[in-house]
N, CA, C, O and CB atoms as a CASP TS submission, in Angstrom:
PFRMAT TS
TARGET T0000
AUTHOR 0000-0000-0000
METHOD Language model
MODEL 1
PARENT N/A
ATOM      1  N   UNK     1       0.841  -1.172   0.000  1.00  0.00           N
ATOM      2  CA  UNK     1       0.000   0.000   0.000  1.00  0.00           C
ATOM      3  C   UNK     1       0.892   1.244   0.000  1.00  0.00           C
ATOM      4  O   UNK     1       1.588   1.756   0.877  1.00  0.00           O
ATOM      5  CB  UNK     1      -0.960  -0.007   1.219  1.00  0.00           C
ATOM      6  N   UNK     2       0.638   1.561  -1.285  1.00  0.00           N
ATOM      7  CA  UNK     2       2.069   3.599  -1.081  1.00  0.00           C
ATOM      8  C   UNK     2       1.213   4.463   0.796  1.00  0.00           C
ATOM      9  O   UNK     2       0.185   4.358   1.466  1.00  0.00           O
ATOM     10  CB  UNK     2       1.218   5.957  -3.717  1.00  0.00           C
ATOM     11  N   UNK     3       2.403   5.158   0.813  1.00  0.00           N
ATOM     12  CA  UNK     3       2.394   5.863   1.710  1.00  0.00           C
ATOM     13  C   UNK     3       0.944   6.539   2.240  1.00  0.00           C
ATOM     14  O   UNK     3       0.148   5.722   1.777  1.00  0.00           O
ATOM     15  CB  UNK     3       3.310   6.654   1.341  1.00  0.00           C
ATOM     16  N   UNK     4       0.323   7.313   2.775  1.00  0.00           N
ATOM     17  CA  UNK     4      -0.612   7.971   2.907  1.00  0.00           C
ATOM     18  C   UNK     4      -0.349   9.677   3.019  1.00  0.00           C
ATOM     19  O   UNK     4       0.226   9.994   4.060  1.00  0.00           O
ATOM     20  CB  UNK     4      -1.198   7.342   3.953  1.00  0.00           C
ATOM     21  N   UNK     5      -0.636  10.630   2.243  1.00  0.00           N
ATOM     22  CA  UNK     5       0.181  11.468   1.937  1.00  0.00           C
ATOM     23  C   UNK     5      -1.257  12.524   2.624  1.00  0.00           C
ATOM     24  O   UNK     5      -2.394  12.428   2.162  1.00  0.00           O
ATOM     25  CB  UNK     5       0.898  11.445   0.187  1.00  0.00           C
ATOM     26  N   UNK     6      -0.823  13.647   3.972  1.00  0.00           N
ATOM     27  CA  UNK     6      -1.954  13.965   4.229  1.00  0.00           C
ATOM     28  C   UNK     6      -2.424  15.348   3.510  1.00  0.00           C
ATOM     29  O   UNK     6      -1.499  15.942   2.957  1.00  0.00           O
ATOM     30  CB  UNK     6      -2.000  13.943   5.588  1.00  0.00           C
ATOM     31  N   UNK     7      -3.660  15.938   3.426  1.00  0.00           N
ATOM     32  CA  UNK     7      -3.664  17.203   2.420  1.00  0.00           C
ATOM     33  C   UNK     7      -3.439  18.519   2.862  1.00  0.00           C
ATOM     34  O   UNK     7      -3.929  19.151   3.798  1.00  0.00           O
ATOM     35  CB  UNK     7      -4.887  17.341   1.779  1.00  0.00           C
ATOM     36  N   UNK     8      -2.734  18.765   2.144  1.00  0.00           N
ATOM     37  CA  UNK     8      -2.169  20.158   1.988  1.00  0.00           C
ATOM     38  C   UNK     8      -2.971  21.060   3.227  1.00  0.00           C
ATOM     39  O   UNK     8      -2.200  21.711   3.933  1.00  0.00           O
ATOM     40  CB  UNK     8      -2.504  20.798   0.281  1.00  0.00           C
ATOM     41  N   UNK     9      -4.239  21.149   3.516  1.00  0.00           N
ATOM     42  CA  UNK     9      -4.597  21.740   4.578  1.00  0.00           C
ATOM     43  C   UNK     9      -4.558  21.127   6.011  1.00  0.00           C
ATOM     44  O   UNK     9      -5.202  21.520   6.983  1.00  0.00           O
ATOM     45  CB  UNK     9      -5.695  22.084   4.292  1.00  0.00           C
ATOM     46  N   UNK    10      -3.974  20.438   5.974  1.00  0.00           N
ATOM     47  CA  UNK    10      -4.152  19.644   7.384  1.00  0.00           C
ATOM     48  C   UNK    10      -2.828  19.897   7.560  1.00  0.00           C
ATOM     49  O   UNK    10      -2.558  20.113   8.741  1.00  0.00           O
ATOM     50  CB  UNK    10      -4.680  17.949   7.504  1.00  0.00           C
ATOM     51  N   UNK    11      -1.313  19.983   6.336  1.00  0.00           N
ATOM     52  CA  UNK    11       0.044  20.362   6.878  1.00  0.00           C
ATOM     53  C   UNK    11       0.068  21.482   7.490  1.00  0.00           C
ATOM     54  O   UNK    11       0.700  21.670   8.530  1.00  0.00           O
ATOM     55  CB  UNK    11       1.020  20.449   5.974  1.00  0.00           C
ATOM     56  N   UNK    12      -0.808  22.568   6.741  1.00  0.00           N
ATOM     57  CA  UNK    12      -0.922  23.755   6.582  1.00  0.00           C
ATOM     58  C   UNK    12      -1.192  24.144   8.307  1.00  0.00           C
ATOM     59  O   UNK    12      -0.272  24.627   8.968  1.00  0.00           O
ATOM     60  CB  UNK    12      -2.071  24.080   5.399  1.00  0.00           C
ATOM     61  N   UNK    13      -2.267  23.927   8.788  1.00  0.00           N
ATOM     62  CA  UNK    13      -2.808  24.155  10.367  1.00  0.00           C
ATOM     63  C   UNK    13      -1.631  22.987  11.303  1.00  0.00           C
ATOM     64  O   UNK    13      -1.556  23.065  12.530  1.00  0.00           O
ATOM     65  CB  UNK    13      -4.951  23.537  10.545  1.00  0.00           C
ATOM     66  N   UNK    14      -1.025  22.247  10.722  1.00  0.00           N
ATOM     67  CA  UNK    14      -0.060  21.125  11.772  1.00  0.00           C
ATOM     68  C   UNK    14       1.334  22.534  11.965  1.00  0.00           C
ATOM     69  O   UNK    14       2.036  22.735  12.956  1.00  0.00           O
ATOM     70  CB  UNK    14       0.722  18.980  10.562  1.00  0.00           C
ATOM     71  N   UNK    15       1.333  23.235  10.731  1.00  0.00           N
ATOM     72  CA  UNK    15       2.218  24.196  11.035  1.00  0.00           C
ATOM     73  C   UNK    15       2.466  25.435  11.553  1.00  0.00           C
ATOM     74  O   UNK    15       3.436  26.005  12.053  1.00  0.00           O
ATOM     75  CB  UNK    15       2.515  24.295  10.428  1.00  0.00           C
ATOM     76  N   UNK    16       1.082  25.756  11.243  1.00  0.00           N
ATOM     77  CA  UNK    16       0.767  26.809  12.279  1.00  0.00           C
ATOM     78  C   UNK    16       0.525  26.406  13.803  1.00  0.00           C
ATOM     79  O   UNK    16       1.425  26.951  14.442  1.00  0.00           O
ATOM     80  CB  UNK    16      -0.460  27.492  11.821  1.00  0.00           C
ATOM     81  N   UNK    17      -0.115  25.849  14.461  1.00  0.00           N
ATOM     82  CA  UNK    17      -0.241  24.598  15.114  1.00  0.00           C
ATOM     83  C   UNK    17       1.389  25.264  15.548  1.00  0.00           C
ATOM     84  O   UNK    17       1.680  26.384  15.967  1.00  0.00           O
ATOM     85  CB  UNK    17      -0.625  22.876  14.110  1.00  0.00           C
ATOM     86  N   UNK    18       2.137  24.237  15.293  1.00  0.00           N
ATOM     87  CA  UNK    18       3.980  24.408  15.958  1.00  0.00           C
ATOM     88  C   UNK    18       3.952  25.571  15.999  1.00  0.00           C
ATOM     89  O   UNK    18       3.977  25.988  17.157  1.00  0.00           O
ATOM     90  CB  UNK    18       5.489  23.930  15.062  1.00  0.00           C
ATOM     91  N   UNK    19       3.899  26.508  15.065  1.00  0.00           N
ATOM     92  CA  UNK    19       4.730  27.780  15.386  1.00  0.00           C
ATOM     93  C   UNK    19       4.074  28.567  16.361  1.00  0.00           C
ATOM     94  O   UNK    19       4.911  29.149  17.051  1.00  0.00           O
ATOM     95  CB  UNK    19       4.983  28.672  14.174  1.00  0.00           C
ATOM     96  N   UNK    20       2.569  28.893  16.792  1.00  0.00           N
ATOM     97  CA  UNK    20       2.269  29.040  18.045  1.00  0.00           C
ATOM     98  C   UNK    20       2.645  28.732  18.835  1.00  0.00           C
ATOM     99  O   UNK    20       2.954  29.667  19.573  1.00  0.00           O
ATOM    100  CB  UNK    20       1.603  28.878  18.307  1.00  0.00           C
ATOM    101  N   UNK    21       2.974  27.266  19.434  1.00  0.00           N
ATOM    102  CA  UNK    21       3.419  26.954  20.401  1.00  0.00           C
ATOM    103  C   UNK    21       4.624  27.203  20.734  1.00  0.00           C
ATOM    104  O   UNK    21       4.948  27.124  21.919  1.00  0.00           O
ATOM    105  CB  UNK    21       3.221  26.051  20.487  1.00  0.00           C
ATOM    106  N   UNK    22       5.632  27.591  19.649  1.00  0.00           N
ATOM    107  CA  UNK    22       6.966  28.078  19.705  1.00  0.00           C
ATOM    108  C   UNK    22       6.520  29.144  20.453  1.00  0.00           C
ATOM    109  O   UNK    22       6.627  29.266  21.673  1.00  0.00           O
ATOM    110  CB  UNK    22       7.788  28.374  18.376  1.00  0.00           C
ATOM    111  N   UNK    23       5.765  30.289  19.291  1.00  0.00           N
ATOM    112  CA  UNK    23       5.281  31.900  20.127  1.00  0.00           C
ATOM    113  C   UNK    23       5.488  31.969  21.383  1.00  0.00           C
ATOM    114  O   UNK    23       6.318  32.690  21.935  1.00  0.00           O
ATOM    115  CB  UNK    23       3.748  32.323  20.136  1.00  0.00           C
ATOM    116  N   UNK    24       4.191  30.669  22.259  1.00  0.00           N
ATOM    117  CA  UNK    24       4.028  30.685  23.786  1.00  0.00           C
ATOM    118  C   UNK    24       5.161  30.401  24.215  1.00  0.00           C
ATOM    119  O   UNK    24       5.550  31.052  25.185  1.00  0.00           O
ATOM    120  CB  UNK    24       3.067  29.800  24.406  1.00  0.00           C
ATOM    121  N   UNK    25       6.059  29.346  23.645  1.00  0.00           N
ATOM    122  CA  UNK    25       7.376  29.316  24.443  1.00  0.00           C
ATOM    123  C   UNK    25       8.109  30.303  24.487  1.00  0.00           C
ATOM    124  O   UNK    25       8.049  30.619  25.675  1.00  0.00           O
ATOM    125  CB  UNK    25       8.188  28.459  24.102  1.00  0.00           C
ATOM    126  N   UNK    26       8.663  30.899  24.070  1.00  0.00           N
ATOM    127  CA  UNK    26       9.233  32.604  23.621  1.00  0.00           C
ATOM    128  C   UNK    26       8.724  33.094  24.650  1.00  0.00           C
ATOM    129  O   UNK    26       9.471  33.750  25.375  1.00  0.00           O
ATOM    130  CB  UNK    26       8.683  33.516  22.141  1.00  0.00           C
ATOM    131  N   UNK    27       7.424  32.945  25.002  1.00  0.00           N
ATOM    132  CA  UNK    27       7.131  34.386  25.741  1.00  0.00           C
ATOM    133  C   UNK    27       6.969  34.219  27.223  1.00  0.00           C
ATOM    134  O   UNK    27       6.498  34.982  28.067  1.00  0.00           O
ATOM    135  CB  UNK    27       5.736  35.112  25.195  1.00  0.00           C
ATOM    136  N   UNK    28       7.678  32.571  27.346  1.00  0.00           N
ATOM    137  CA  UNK    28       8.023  32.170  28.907  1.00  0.00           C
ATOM    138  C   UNK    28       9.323  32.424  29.264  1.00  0.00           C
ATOM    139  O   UNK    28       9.787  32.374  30.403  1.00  0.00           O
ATOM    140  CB  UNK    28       7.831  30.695  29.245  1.00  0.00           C
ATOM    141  N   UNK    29       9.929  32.716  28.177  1.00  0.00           N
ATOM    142  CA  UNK    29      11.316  33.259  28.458  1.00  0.00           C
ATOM    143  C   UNK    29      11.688  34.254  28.949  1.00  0.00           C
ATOM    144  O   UNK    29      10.870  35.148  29.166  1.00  0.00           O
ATOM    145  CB  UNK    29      11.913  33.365  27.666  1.00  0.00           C
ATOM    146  N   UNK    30      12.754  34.377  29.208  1.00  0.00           N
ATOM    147  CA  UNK    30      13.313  36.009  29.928  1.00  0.00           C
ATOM    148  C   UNK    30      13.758  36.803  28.339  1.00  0.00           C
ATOM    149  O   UNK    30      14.031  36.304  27.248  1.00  0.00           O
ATOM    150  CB  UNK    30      15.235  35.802  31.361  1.00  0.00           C
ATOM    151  N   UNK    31      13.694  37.986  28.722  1.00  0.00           N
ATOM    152  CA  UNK    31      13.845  38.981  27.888  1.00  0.00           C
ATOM    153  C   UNK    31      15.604  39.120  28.046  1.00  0.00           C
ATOM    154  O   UNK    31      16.077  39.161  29.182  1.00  0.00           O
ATOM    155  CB  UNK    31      12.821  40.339  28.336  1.00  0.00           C
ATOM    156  N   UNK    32      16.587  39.192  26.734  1.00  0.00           N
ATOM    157  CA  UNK    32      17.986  39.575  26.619  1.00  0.00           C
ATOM    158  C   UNK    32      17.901  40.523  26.163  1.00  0.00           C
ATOM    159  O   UNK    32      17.137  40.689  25.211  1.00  0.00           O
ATOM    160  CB  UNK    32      18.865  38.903  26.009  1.00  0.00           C
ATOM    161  N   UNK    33      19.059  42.037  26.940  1.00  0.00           N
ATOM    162  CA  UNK    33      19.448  42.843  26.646  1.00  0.00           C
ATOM    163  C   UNK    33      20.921  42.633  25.963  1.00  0.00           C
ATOM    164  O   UNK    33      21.790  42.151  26.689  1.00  0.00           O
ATOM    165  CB  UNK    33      19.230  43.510  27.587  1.00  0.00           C
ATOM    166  N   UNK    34      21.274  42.984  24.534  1.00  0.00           N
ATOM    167  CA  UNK    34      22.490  43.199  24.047  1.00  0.00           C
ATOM    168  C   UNK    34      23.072  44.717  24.484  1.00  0.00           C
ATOM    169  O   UNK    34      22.603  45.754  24.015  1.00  0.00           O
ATOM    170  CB  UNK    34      22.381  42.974  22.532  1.00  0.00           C
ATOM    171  N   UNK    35      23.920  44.683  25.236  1.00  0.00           N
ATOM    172  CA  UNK    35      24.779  46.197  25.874  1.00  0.00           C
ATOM    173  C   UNK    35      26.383  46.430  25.755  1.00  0.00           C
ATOM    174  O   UNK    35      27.356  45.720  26.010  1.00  0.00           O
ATOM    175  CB  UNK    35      24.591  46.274  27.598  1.00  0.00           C
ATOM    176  N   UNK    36      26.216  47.750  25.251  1.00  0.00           N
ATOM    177  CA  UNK    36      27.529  47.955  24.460  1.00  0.00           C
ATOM    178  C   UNK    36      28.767  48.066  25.397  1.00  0.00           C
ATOM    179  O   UNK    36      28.853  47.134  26.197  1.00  0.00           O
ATOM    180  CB  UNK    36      27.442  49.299  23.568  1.00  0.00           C
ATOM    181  N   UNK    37      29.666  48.934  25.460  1.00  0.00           N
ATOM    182  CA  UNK    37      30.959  48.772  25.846  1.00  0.00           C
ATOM    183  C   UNK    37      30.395  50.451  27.025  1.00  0.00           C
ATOM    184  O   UNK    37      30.785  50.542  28.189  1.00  0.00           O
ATOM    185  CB  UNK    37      32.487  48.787  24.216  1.00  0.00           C
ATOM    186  N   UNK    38      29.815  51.144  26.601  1.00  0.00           N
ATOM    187  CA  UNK    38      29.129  52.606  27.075  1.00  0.00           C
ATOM    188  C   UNK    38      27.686  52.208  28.618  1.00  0.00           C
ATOM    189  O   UNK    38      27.118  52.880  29.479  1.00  0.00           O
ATOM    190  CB  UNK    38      28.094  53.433  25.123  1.00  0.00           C
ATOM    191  N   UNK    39      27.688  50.746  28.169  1.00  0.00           N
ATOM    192  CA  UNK    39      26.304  50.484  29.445  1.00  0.00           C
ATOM    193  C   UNK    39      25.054  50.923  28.313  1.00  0.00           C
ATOM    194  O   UNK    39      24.035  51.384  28.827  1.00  0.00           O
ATOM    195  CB  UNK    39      26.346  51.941  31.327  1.00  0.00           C
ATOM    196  N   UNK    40      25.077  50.832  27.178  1.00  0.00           N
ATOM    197  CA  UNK    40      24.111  51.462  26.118  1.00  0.00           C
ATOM    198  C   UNK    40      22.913  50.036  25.750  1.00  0.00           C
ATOM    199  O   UNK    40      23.237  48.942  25.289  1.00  0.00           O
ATOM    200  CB  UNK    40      25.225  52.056  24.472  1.00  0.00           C
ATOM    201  N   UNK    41      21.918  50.362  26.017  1.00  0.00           N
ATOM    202  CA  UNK    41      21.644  48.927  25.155  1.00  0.00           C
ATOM    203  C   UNK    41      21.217  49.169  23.635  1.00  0.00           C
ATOM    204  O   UNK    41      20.643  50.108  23.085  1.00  0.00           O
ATOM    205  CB  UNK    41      20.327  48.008  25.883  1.00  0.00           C
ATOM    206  N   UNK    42      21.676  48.069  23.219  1.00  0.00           N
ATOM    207  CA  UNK    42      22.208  48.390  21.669  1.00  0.00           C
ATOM    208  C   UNK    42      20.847  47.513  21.233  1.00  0.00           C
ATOM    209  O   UNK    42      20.400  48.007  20.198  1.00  0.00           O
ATOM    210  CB  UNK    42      24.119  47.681  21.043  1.00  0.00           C
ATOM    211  N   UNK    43      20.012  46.334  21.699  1.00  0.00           N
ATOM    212  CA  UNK    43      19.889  45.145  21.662  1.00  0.00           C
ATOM    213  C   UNK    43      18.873  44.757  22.143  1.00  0.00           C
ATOM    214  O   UNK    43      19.199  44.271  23.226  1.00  0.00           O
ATOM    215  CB  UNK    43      20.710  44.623  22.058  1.00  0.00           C
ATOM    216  N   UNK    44      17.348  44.622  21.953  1.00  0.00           N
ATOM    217  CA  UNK    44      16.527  43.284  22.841  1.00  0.00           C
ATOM    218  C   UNK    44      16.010  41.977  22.209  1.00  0.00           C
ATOM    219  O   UNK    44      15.657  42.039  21.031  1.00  0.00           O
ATOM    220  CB  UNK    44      15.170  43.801  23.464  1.00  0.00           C
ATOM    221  N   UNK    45      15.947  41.102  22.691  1.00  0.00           N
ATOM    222  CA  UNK    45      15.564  40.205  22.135  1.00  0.00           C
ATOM    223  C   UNK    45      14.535  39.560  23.486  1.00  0.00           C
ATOM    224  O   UNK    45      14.818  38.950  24.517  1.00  0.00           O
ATOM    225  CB  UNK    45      16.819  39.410  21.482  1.00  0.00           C
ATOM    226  N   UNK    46      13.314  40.012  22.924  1.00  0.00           N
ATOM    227  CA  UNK    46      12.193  39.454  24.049  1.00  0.00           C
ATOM    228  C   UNK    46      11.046  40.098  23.993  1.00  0.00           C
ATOM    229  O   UNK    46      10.387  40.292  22.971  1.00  0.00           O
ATOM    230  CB  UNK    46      12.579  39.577  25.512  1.00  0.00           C
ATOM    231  N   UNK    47      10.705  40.549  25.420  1.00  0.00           N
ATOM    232  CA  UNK    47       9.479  41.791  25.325  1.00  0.00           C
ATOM    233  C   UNK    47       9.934  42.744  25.150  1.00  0.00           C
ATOM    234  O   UNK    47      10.836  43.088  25.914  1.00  0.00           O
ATOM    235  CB  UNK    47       8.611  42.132  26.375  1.00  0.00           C
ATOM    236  N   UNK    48       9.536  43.604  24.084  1.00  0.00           N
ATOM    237  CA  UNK    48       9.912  44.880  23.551  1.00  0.00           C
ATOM    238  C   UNK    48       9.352  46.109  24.224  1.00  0.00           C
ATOM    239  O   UNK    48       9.268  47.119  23.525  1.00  0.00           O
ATOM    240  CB  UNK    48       9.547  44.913  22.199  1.00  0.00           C
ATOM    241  N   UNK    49       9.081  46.150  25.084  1.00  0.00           N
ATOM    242  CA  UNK    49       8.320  47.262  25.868  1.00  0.00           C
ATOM    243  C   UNK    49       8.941  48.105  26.561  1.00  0.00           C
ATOM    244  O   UNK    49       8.524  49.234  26.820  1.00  0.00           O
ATOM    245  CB  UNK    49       7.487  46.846  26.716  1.00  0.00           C
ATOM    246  N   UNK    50      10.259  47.509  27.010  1.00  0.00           N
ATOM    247  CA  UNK    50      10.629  48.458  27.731  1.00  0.00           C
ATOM    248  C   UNK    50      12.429  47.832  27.670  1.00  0.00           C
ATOM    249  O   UNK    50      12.715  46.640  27.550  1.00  0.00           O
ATOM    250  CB  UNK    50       9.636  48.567  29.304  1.00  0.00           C
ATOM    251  N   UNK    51      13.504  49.034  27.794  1.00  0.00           N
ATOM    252  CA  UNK    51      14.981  48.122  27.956  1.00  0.00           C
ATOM    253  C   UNK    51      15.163  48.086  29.261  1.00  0.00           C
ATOM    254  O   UNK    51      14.304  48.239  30.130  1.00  0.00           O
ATOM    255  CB  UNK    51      16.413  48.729  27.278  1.00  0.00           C
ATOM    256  N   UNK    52      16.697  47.810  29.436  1.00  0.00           N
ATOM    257  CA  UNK    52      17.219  47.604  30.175  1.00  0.00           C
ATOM    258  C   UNK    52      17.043  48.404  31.186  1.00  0.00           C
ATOM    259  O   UNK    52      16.917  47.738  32.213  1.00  0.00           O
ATOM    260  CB  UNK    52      18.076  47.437  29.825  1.00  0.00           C
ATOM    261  N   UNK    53      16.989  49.321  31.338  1.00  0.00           N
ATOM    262  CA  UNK    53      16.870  50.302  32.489  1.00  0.00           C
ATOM    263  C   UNK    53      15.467  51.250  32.660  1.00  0.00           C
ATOM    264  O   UNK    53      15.490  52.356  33.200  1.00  0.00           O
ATOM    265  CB  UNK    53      18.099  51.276  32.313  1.00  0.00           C
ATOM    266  N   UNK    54      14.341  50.669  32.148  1.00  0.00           N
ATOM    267  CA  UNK    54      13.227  50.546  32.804  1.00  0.00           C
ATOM    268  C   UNK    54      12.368  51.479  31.783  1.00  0.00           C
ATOM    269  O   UNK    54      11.206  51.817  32.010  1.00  0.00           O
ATOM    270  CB  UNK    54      13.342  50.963  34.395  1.00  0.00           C
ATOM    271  N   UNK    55      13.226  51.903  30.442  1.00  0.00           N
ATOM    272  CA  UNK    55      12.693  53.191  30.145  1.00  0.00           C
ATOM    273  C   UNK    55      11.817  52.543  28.606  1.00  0.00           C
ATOM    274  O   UNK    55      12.328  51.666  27.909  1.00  0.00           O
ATOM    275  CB  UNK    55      14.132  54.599  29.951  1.00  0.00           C
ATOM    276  N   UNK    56      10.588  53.115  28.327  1.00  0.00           N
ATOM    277  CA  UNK    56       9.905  52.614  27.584  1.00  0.00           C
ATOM    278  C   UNK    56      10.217  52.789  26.039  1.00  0.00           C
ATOM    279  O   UNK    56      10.459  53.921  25.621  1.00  0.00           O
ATOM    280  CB  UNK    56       8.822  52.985  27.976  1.00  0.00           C
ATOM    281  N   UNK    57      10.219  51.709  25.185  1.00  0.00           N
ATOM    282  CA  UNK    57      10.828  51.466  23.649  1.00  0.00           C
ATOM    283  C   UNK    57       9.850  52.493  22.453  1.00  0.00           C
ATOM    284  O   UNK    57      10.303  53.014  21.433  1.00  0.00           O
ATOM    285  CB  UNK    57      10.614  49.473  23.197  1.00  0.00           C
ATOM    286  N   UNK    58       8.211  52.577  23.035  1.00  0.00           N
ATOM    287  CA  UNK    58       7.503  52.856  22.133  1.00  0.00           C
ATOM    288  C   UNK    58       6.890  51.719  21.053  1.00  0.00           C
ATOM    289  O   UNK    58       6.215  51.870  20.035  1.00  0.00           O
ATOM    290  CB  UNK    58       8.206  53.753  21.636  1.00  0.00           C
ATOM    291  N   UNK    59       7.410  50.529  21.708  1.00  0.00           N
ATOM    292  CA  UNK    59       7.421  49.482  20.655  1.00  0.00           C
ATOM    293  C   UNK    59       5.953  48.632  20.865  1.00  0.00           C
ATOM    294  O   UNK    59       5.346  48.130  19.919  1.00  0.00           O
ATOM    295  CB  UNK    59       8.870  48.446  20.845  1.00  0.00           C
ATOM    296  N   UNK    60       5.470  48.564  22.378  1.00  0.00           N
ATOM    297  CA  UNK    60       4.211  48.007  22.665  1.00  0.00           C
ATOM    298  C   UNK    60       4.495  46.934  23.554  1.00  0.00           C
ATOM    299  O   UNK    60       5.664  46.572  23.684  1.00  0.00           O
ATOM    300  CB  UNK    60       3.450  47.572  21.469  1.00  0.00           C
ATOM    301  N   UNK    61       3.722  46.466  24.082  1.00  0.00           N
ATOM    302  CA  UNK    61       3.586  45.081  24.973  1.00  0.00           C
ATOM    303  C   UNK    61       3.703  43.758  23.994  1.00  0.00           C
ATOM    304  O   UNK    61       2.837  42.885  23.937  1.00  0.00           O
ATOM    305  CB  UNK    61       1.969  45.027  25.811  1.00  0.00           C
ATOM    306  N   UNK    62       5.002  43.767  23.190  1.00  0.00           N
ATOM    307  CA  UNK    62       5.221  42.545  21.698  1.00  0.00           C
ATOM    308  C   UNK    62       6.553  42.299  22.046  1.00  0.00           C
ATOM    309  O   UNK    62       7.380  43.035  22.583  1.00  0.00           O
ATOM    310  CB  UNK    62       5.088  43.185  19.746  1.00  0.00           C
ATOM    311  N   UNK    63       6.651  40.719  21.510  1.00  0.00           N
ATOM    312  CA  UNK    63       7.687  39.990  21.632  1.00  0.00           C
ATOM    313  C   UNK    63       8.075  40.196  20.316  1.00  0.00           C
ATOM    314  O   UNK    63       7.308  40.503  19.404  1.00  0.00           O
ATOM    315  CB  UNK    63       7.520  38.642  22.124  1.00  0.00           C
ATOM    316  N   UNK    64       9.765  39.955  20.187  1.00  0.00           N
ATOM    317  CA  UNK    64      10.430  40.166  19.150  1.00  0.00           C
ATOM    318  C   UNK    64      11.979  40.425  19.366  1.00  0.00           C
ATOM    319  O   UNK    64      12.566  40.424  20.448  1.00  0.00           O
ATOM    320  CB  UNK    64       9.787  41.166  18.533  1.00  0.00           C
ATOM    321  N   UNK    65      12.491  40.637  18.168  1.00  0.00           N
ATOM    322  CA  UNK    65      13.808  41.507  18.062  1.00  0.00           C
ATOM    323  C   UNK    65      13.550  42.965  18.267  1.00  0.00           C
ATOM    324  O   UNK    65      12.360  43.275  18.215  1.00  0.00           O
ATOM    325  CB  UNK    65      14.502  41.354  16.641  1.00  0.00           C
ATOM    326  N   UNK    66      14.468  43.998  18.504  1.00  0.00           N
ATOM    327  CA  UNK    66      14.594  45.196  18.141  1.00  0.00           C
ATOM    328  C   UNK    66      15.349  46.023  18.554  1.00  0.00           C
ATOM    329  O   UNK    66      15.284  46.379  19.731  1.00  0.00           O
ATOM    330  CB  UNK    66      13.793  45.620  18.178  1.00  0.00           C
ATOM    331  N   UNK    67      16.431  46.637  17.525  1.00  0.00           N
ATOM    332  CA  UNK    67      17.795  47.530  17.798  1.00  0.00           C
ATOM    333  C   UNK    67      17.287  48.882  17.833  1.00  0.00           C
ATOM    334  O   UNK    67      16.269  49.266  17.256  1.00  0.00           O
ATOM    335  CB  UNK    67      19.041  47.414  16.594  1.00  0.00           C
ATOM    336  N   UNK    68      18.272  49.768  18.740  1.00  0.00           N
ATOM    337  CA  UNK    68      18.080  50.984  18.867  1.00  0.00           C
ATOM    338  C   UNK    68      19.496  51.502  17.601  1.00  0.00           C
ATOM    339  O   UNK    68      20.698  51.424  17.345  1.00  0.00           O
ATOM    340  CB  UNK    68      18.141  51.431  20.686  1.00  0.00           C
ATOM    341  N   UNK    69      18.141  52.052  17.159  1.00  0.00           N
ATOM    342  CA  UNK    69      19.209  52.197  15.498  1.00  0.00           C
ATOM    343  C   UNK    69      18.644  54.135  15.775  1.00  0.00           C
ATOM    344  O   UNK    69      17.512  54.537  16.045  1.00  0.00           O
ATOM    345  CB  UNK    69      18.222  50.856  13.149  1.00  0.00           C
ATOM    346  N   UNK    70      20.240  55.157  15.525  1.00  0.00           N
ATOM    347  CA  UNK    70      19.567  56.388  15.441  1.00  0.00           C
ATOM    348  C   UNK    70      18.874  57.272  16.509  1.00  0.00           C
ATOM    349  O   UNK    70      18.309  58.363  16.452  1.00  0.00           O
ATOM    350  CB  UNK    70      18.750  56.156  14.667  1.00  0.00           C
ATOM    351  N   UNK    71      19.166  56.270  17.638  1.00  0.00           N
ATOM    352  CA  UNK    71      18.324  57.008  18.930  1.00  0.00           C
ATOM    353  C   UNK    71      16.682  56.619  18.968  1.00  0.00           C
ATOM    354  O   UNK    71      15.886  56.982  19.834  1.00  0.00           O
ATOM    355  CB  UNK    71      18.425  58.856  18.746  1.00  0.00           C
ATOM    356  N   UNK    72      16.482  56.032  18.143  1.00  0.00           N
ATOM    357  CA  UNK    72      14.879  55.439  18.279  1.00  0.00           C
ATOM    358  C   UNK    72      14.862  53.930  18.020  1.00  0.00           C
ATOM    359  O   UNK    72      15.685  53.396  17.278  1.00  0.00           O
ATOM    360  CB  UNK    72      13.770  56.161  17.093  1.00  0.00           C
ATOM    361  N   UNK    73      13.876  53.251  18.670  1.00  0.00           N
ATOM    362  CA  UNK    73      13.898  51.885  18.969  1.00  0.00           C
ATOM    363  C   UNK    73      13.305  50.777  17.520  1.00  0.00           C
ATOM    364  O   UNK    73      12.207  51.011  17.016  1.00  0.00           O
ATOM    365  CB  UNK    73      12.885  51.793  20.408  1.00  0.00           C
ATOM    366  N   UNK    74      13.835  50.080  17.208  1.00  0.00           N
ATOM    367  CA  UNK    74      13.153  49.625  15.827  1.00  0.00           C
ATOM    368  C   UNK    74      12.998  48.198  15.571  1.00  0.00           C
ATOM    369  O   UNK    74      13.926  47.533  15.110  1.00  0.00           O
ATOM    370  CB  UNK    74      13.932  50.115  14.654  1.00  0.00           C
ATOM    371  N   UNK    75      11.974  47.754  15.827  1.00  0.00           N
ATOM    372  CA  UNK    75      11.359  46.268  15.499  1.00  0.00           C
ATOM    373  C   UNK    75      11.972  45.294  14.311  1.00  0.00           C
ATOM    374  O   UNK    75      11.635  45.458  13.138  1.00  0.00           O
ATOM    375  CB  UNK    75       9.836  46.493  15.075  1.00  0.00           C
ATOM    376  N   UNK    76      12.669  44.523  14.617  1.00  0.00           N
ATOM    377  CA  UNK    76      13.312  44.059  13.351  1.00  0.00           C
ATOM    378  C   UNK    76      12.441  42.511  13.164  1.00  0.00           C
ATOM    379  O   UNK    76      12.681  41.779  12.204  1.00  0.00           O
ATOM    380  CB  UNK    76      15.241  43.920  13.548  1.00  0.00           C
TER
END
């Protein structure tokens, strides 16, 4: 009997499916500050809301990347 090959919409939601659950994992994590040689943070990788020293990004209550490029904070 060949394989059983399942359809295209059922991969489709099995993959979205994972990558949510990645999301929720992410967002049990701790938030990393990347900080320069100045005490600057250059760097977050987490909740974007606020850096290292308490002061707010403008970026929102969202998980993600985002460098302070230019003096303003930017979602990558």
């Amino acid at each position: 009997m060949p394989p059983y090959q399942q359809p295209s919409q059922a991969w489709l939601g099995q993959q979205l499916a994972a990558m949510q659950q990645q999301i929720q994992q992410l967002k049990t994590q701790h938030t990393t500050y990347v900080i320069d040689g100045n005490s600057v943070c250059q760097a977050i990788i987490g909740n974007l809301q606020y850096d290292n020293a308490g002061n707010a990004t403008g970026l929102g209550n969202v998980w993600g990347l985002a460098s302070f490029k230019t003096g303003v904070w930017i979602r990558l």
